[in-house]
C-alpha positions as CSV (number, residue, x, y, z in Angstrom):
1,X,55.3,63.0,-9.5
2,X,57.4,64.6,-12.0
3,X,57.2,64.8,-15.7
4,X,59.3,62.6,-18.0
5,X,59.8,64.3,-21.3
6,X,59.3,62.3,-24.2
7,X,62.1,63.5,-26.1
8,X,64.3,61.8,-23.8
9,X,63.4,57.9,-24.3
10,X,64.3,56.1,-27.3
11,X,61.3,55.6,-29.8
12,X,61.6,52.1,-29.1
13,X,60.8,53.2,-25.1
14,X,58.4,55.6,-25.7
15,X,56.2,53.2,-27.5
16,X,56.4,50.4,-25.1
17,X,55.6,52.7,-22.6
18,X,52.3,53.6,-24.6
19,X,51.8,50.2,-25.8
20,X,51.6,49.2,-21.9
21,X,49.6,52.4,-20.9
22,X,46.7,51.8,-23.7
23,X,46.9,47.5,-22.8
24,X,45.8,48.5,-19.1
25,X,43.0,50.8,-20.2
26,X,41.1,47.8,-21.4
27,X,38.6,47.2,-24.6
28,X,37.3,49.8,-26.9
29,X,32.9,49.6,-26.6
30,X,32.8,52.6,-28.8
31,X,31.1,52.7,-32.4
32,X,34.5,51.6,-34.0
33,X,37.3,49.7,-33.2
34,X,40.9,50.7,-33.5
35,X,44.0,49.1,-34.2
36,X,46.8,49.0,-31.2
37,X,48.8,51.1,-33.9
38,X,46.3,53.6,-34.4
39,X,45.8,54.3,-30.7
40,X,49.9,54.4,-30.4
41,X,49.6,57.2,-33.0
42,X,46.6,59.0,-31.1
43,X,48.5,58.6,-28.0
44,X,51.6,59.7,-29.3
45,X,50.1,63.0,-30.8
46,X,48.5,63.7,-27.9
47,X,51.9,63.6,-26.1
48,X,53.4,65.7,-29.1
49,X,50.5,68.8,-28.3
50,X,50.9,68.5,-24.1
51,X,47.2,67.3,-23.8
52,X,48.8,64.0,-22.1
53,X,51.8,64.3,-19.8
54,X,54.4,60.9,-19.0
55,X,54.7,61.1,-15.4
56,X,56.8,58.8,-12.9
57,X,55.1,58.4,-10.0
58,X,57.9,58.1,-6.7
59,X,55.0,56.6,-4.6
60,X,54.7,53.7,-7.1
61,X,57.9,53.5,-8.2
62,X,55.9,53.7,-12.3
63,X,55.3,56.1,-15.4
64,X,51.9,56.6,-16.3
65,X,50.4,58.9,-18.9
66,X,47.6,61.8,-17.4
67,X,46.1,64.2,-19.0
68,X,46.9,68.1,-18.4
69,X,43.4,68.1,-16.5
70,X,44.7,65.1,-14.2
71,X,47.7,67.1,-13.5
72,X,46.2,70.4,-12.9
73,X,44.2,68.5,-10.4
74,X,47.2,66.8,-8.7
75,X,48.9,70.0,-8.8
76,X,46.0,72.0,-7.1
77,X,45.1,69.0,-4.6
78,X,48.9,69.0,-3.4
79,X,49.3,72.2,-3.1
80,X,46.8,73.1,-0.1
């Protein structure tokens, strides 16, 4: 996997790519619900601090979003 940095889609990209990412994870069952725009905005900021990485994936030819813990994980799993 390597890491696609954000800065270089268009804003147009970047949120599709978001708007697909937060469509697979399914419904909200928390105490509130939020808007597909307000979870593009949480999303995005968590992009904006490097909590959440965009990562294309060579093995299935995607991009998915992971968190830094995911790829920490990945990192230390390939690495043995």
């Amino acid at each position: 996997m390597i890491e696609i940095p954000t800065s270089e889609l268009a804003p147009e990209t970047l949120r599709a790519v978001i708007e697909s990412f937060i469509m697979r994870e399914g419904t909200d069952y928390g105490e509130a619900e939020f808007s597909l725009a307000n979870k593009v905005d949480q999303v995005r900021r968590q992009l904006d601090r490097g909590e959440v990485l965009l990562m294309w994936d060579d093995v299935i030819e995607s991009c998915n979003l992971i968190t830094q813990a995911q790829w920490q994980r990945y990192l230390k799993e390939h690495s043995e």
